[in-house]
C-alpha positions in Angstrom: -89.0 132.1 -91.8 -90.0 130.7 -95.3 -90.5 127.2 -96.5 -92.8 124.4 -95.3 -94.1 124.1 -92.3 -92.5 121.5 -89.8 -93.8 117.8 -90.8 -92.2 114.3 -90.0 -92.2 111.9 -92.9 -95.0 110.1 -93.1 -97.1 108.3 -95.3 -93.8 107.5 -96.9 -92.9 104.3 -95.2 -94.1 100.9 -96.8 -95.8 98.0 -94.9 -95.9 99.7 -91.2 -92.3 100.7 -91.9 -92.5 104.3 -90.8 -89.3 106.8 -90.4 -85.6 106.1 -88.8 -84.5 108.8 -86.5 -81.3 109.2 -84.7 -79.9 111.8 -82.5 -76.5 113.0 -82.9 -73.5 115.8 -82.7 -71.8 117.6 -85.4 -68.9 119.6 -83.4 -68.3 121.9 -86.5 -71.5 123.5 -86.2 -71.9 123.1 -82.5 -68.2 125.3 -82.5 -70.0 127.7 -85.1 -73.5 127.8 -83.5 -71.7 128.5 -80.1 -71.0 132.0 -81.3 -74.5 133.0 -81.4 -75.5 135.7 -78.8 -78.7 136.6 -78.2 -77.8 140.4 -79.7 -76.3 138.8 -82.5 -78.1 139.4 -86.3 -77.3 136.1 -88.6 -78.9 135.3 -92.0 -79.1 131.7 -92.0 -80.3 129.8 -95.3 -82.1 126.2 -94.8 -81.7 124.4 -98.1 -83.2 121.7 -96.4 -86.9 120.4 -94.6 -89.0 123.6 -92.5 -88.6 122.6 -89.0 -89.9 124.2 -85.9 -86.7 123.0 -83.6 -84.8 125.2 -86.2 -86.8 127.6 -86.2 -86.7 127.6 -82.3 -83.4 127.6 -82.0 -82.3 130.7 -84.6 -85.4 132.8 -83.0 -83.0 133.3 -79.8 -81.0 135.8 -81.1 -82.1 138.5 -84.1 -81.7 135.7 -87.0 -83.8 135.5 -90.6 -84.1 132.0 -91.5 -85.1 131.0 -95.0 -85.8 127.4 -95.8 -85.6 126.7 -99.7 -86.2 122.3 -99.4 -83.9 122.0 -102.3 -85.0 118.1 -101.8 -88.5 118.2 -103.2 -87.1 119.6 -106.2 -84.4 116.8 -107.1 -86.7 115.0 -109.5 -87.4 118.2 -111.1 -84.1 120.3 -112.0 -83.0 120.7 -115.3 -79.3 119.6 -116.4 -78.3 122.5 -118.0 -76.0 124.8 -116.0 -77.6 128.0 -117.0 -81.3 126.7 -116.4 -80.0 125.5 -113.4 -78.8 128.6 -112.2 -81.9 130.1 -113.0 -83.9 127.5 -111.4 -82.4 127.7 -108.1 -82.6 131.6 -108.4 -86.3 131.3 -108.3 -86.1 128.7 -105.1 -83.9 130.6 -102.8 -85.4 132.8 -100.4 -83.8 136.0 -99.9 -84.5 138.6 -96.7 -86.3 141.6 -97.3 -83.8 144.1 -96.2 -81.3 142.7 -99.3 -78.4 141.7 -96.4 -76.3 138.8 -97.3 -76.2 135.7 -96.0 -74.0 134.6 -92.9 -74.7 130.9 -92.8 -75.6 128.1 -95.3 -77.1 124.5 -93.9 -76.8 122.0 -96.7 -77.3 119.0 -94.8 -77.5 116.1 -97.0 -78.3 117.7 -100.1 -74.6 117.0 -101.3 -75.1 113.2 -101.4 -77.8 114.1 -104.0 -77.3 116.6 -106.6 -75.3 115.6 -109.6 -71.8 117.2 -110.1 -73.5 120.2 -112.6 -76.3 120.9 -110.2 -73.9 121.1 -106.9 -72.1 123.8 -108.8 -74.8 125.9 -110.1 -75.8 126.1 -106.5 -73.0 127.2 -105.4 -72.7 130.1 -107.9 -76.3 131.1 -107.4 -75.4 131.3 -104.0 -72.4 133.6 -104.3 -74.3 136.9 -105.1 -76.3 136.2 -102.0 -73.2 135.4 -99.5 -71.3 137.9 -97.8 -67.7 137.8 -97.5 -66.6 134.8 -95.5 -70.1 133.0 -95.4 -69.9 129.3 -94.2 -71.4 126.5 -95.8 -72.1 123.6 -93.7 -73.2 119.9 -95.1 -73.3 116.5 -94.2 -71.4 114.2 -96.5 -72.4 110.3 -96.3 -74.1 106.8 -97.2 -72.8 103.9 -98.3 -72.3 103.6 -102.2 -74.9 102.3 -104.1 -78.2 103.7 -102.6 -79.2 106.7 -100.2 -82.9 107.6 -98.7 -85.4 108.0 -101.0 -85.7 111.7 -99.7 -82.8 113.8 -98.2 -83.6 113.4 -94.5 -84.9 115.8 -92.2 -83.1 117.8 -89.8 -83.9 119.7 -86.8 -81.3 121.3 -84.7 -82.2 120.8 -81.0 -81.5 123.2 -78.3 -78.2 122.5 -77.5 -77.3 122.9 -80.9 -77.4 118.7 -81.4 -79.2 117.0 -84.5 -82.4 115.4 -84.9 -82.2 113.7 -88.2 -85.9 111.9 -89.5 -84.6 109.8 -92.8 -87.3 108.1 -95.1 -87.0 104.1 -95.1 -87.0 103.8 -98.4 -83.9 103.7 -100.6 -82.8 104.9 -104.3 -80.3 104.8 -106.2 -77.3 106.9 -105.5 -73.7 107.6 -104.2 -72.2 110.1 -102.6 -69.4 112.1 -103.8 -65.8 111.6 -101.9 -64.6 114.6 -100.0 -62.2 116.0 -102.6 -65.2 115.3 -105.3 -67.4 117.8 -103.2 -64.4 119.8 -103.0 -64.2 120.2 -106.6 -67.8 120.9 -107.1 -67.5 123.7 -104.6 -65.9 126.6 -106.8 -64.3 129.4 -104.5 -66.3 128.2 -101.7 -63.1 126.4 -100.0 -63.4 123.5 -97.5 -62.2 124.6 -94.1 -62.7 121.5 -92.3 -64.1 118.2 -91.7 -64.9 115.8 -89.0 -65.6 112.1 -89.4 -69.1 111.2 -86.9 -69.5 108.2 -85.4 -73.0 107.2 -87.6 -70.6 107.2 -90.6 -71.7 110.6 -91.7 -68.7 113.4 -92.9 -69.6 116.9 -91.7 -67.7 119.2 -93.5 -67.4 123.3 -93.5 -67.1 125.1 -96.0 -65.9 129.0 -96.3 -66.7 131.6 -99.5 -63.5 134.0 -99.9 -62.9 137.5 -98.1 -63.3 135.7 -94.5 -60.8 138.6 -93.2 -63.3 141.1 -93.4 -65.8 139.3 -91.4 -67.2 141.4 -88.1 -67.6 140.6 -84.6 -71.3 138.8 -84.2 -71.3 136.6 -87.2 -70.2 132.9 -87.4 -66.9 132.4 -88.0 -64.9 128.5 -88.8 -63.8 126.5 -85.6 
């Protein structure tokens, strides 16, 4: 695995305040994760925080896991679609061997990257993707202000979610589910699930999902 090693947030919080954690279920990638066999051989992409429950969970079969944390780069991307582009070309970790990528974990990344930057991701991914690769992200937060940080999230051993968010708050709104949509390309939403803490978990699929083979994670 690549990225940062596995850290809650601290130092962060103001006045004693220290982290807000909450435990929940996403069925979308519970019914995606529930594939997995121990013989199975996934390339999963983090885009979010390094975390050891991740790490964990992924190391029971044959999987490569790279972690990018696209989220300590917000502050820092250009606006431009082709430095973009070649800005997230230089964050994304890519496997050795040159085998595309099965699975990408968005998380909450969505509810922070402007319209321009949400698209040059998704076209810098699309080399990188094989046929059919899913793309899984948390949608979410009232308008007006989201966590200073996209949260943290660890996926637990029954494929539930750990989620560690920063107190703090800055300014922001999330996109509306057809607003994501359209900042998505050919990477076409497949489903999505309203959760009870308000968050919309939505899946995502690149084209040619016809030609994908038995052992790799397929929609719901």
């Amino acid at each position: 695995m690549t990225g940062r090693p596995d850290a809650a947030l601290s130092g962060n919080g103001t006045q004693g305040v220290g982290p807000v954690t909450d435990t929940f279920r996403g069925p979308l990638l519970e019914a995606v994760l529930g594939r997995l066999r121990p013989k199975d051989r996934w390339l999963v992409l983090d885009l979010g925080q390094a975390s050891a429950g991740t790490l964990a969970f992924f190391s029971q079969a044959r999987c490569w896991l790279g972690v990018a944390d696209l989220g300590m780069e917000l502050d820092a991307l250009p606006t431009a679609p082709a430095a973009l582009q070649s800005r997230f070309e230089a964050l994304l970790p890519r496997p050795r061997t040159g085998e595309p990528v099965d699975l990408v974990l968005g998380w909450e990344l969505c509810n922070y990257l402007p319209a321009t930057a949400m698209t040059a991701l998704v076209d810098t991914l699309r080399p990188y993707v094989r046929p059919g690769a899913l793309f899984h992200q948390l949608l979410g937060y009232a308008a007006g202000s989201v966590p200073r940080v996209p949260s943290r999230f660890v996926l637990q051993s029954n494929a539930s979610l750990k989620r560690v968010s920063a107190p703090e708050k800055r300014p922001g709104s999330p996109p509306t589910l057809q607003e994501l949509e359209s900042r998505m390309g050919e990477c076409r939403l497949r489903h999505s699930v309203l959760l009870r803490n308000g968050l919309q978990e939505c899946l995502s699929q690149w084209p040619g999902g016809d030609t994908a083979t038995a052992g790799k994670p397929l929609p719901p």
